[in-house]
Structure formats: C-alpha cells, structure tokens
N, C-alpha and C positions, 0 to 999 in steps of 0.2 A: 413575528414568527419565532425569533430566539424564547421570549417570553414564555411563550405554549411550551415551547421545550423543554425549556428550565424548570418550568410548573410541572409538568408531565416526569420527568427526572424526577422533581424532591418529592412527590406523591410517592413516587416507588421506593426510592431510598429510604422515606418515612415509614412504611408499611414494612420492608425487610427489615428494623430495625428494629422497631415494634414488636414483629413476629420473631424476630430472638434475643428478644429482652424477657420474655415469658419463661418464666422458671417452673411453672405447675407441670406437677409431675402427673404421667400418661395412665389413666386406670386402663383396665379391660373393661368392653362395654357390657359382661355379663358378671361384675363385680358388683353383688349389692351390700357388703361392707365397706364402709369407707375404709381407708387406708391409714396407719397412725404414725410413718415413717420413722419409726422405730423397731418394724418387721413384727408386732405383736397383732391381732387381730383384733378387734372391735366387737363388743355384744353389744346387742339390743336390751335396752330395759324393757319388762313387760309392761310394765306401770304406765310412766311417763314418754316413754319412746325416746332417750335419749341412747348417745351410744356409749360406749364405756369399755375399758382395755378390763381384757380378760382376768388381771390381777388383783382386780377392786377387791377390798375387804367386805366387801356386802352380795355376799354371793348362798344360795343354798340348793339343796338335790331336792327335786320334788318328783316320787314316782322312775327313778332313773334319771332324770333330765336334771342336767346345769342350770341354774338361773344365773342371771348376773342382775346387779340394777346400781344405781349410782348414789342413792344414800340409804340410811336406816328407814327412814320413812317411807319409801317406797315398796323397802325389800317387806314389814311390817303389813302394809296395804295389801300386797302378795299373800302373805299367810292370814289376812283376814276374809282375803277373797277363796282362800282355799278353806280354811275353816267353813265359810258360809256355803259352799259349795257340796262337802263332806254333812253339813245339816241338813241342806234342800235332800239329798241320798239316801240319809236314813230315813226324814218323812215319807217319802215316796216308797220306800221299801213295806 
C-alpha cells in the first residue's frame, strides 16, 4: 500500500516540476507574428515565407506597401515577379 503512495507522490512531484521548469514564453492566441524577444516584430518574406526583424537590409516600398525578405535573392525574385506582372498589364491593356 506504501508503494502506491510513494508512486502516486513522485508522479506529481514529477509533473510540478516539469511544469515549472518550462521557460517558453506565453503568446496571445491571436498573435500570428512570432515573437523575437527583443521587443522588435517579425515580417514575413513574400518569396520564401520566412520571418525576419523589421531591420533587415533587404527591404523595399512597392505601391505604398513595406516589403521585407531575408536575402538579395529573394528581395530580386520580388522585383522580377513585379516586373513580369507590370508586362502581363500592358499586353492586356
């Protein structure tokens, strides 16, 4: 009978222990930027879908709108998709 108890004991002691030994920090469950806990925010590349702090060097205005992306080649891919884009427009025109 001790046995059960003792089992029954270190099961819970185990699992409080566990449960605050967890360090991750708490989002909001309507946050769809991750967090960079350095208080800065996170963009999305358009290209590749990665995320990337708002500071990046590879950033450019299309149309009013910020882009952000996370290397040259990306950001490059973007202005060829917008070129191609700007051609389909005029043929159609």
């Amino acid at each position: 009978m001790r046995l059960i108890i003792y089992a029954i004991l270190g099961f819970i002691i185990y699992y409080l222990i566990r449960g605050f030994s967890k360090s991750e920090p708490k989002r909001p469950p309507n946050s769809s930027v991750p967090p960079t806990g350095n208080g800065k925010e996170l963009k999305k590349d358009p290209v590749c879908g990665t995320y990337i702090p708002e500071d990046t060097p590879y950033r450019l205005k299309h149309k009013g709108v910020p882009w952000y992306f996370c290397s040259e080649a990306c950001m490059k891919t973007f202005q060829k998709q917008i070129a191609e884009e700007k051609g389909k427009s005029k043929a159609e025109s």
